[in-house]
C-alpha positions as CSV (number, residue, x, y, z in Angstrom):
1,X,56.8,60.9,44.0
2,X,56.1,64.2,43.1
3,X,55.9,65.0,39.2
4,X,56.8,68.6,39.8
5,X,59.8,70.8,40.7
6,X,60.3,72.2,44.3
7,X,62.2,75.1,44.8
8,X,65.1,74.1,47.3
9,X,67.4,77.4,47.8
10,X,68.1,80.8,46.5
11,X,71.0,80.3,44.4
12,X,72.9,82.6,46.4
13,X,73.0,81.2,49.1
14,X,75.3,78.1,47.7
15,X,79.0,79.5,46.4
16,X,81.0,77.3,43.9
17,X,82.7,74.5,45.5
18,X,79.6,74.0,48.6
19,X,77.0,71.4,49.7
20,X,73.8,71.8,51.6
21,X,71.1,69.6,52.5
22,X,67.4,69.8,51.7
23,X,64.1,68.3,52.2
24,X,62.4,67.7,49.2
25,X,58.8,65.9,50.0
26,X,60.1,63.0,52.6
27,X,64.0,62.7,51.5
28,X,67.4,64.3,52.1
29,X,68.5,65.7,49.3
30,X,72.4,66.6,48.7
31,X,72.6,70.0,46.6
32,X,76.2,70.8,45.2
33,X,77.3,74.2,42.9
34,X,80.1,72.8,41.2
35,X,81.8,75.2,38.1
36,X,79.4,72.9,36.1
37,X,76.3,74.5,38.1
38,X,73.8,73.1,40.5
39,X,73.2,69.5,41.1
40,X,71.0,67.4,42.9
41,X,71.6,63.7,44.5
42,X,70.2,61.9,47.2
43,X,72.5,62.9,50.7
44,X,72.8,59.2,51.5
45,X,76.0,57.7,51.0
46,X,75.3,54.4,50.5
47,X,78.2,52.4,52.2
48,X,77.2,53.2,55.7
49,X,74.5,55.9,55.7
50,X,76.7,58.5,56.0
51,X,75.6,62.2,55.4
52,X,76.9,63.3,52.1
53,X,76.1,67.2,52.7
54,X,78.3,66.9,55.3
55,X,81.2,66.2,53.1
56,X,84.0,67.9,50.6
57,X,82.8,68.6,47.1
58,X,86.4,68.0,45.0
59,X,85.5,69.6,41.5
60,X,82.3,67.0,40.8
61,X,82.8,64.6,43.2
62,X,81.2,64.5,46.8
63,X,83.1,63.0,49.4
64,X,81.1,61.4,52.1
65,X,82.8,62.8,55.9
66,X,82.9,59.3,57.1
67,X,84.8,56.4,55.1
68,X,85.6,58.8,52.2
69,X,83.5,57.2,49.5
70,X,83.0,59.7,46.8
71,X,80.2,60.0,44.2
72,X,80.2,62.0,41.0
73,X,77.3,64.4,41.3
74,X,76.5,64.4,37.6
75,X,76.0,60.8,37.1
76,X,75.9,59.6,40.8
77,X,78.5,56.8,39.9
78,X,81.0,56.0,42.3
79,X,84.4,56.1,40.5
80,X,86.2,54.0,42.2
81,X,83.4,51.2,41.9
82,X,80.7,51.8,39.8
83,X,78.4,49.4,41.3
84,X,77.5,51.9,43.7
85,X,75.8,54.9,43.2
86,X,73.4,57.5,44.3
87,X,70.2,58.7,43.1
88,X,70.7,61.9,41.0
89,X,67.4,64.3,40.5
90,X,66.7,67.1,37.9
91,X,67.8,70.4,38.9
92,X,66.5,74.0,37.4
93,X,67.6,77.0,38.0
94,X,65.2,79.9,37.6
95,X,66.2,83.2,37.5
96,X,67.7,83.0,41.3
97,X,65.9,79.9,42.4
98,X,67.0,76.3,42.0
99,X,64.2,73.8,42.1
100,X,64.3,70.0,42.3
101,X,61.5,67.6,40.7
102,X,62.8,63.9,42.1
103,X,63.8,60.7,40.1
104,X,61.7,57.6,41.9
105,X,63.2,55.6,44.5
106,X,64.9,53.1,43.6
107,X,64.7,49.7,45.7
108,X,68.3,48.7,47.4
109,X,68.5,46.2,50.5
110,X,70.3,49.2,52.5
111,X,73.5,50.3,53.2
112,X,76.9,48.1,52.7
C-alpha cells in the first residue's frame, strides 16, 4: 500500500451529485462529490462485483447499476445491511486537486 496521497482528478471535473472511476496504484477507485465534498471508496460493489462508478449517487449513497445495492460513501456501510461494506480511503482536496492516499486491503472471500 502506498503511504502517500495520489492526486486522482481536477476537482472540476466532478460536479455535485457525480461518480468517476480512478486507478490509484493497482485498484478501482469510486470518487463521488456529494454537497458533503469529495469522497473516496473502493468501485467494487461487493454483492456481485458490480461497477459502483457506474452507478447513481442519491445524496451520499452510491447505487451500484446492477442489483441496486447502495453504500454510504462516508462510512462505506451498506444501510440496508450493515454487514456489508466497502472500503473507504482518505480524500484531500488541494487547492483544485483531489488526491487519494489508500486504506489497506482488507481480506473478504469475494463477492456474495
Amino acid at each position: 500500500m502506498n503511504e502517500a496521497f495520489t492526486e486522482v482528478l481536477n476537482a472540476a471535473e466532478l460536479p455535485i451529485g457525480r461518480i468517476r472511476a480512478v486507478k490509484v496504484d493497482d485498484r478501482s477507485v469510486a470518487i463521488s462529490h456529494t454537497a458533503r465534498g469529495f469522497f473516496a471508496t473502493d468501485n467494487t460493489c461487493p454483492h456481485r462485483g458490480g461497477p459502483l462508478a457506474e452507478g447513481d449517487l442519491i445524496g451520499d449513497e452510491i447505487v451500484c447499476p446492477w442489483h441496486l445495492w447502495g453504500f454510504d460513501v462516508r462510512t462505506g456501510l451498506c444501510p440496508g445491511n450493515a454487514e456489508y461494506t466497502i472500503a473507504t480511503h482518505e480524500v484531500r482536496v488541494d487547492g483544485d486537486r483531489i488526491l487519494v492516499r489508500l486504506a489497506p486491503v482488507r481480506e473478504t472471500s469475494g463477492v456474495l
